[in-house]
N, C-alpha and C positions, 0 to 999 in steps of 0.2 A: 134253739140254736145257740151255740157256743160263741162269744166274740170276744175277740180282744185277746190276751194271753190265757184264756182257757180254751181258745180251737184248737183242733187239732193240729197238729208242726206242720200236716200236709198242705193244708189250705192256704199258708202263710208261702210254701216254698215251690210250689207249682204256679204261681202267678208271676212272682216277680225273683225270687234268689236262685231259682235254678238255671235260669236264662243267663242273667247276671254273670252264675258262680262259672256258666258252660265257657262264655265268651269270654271272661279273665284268663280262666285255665287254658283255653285253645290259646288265647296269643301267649300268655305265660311259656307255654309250650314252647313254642314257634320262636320267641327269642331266646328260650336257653337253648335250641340250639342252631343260632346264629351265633358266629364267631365273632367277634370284633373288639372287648378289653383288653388294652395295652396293645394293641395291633397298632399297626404304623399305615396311613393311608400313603400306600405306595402311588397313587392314582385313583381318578373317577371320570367314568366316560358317560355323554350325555347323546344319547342316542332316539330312533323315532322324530325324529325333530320335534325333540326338549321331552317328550311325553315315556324315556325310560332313562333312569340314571344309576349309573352301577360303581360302588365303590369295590375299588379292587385295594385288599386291607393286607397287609403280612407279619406276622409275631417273627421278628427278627431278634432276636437278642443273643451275644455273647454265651457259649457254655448252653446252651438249650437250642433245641431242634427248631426248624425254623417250618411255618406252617402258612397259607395261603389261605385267603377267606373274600367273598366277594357278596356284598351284599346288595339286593337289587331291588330300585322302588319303580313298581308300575302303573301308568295312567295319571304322569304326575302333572300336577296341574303349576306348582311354581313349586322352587328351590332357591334358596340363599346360602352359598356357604362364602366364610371371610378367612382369611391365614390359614389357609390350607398350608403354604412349607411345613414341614416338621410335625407334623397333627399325628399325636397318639390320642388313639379314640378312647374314648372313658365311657360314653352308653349313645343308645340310641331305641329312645325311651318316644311311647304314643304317649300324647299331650290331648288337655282337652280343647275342640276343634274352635270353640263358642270362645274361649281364654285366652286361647293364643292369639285368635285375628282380633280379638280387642284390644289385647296390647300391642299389638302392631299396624292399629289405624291410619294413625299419619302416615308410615311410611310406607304401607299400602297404597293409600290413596295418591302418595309421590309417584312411588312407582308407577300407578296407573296412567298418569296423568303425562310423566317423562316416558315410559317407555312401555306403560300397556299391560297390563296384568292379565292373564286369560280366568275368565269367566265374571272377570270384575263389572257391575253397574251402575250402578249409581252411588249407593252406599255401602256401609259395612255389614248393616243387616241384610239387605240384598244377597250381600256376599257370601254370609256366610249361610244361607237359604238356600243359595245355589250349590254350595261345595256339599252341604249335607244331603241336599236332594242327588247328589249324582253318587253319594255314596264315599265322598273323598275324605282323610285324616290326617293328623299333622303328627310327625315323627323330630322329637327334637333330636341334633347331635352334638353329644360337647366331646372337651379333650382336654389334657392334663396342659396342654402349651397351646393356647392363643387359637385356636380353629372354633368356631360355632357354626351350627348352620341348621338347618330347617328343610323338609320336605314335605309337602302337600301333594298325597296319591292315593288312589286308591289301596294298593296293599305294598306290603316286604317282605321280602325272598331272602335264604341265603343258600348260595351255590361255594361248596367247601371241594 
């Protein structure tokens, strides 16, 4: 039997790179076409009670057609956004799930503590045992002027 770089390509890419390369390409897909660079968050409505949050986005500008775009996260488990006025979106990029709530421990844990975080328990590994067993992911959002923000959901939509 063959091992190592003289097996055959198949055996290497039916275990682990074709799953891989499937699930890059389906969201790859899926956000090119989602609207949202240089779009102006005209609004975002928090609906379900907190559990759907939908940005309503629109490319307004000067001398060019103006277009509407609405992107939607479902089964959300928490959401931070800061300086919404004025937020031209720049991306709305999947983060890894293990990275992000590491860097966000302490204020995790604040939050838990002042106002309750859903699914939170004891610790950060707890936490994030629970958000991966239920299937949940984090979607950062930045912008060219002062808006950041974060959502933890199961998936995202976009309705054009």
């Amino acid at each position: 039997m063959l091992r190592g770089r003289d097996a055959p390509l198949h055996s290497h890419i039916t275990g682990t790179i074709v799953p891989l390369f499937m699930k890059f390409t389906a969201y790859k897909n899926r956000k090119e076409n989602m609207k949202f660079h240089d779009y102006h968050m005209e609004s975002y409505k928090v609906s379900n009670r907190g559990e759907k949050i939908e940005l309503n986005l629109v490319y307004d500008y000067p001398g060019e057609e103006t277009d509407d775009s609405q992107i939607i996260f479902n089964d959300v488990a928490l959401y931070h956004f800061i300086n919404t006025q004025g937020a031209i979106i720049n991306d709305i990029e999947e983060v890894s799930l293990n990275r992000f709530i590491i860097s966000l421990e302490k204020e995790l844990s604040e939050w838990s503590r002042m106002y309750g975080v859903k699914f939170w328990q004891s610790d950060i590994a707890s936490y994030i045992d629970e958000l991966k067993s239920m299937g949940l992911r984090v979607w950062e959002i930045t912008s060219a002027i002062g808006f950041y923000g974060f959502v933890i959901a199961k998936e995202v939509n976009s309705s054009t």
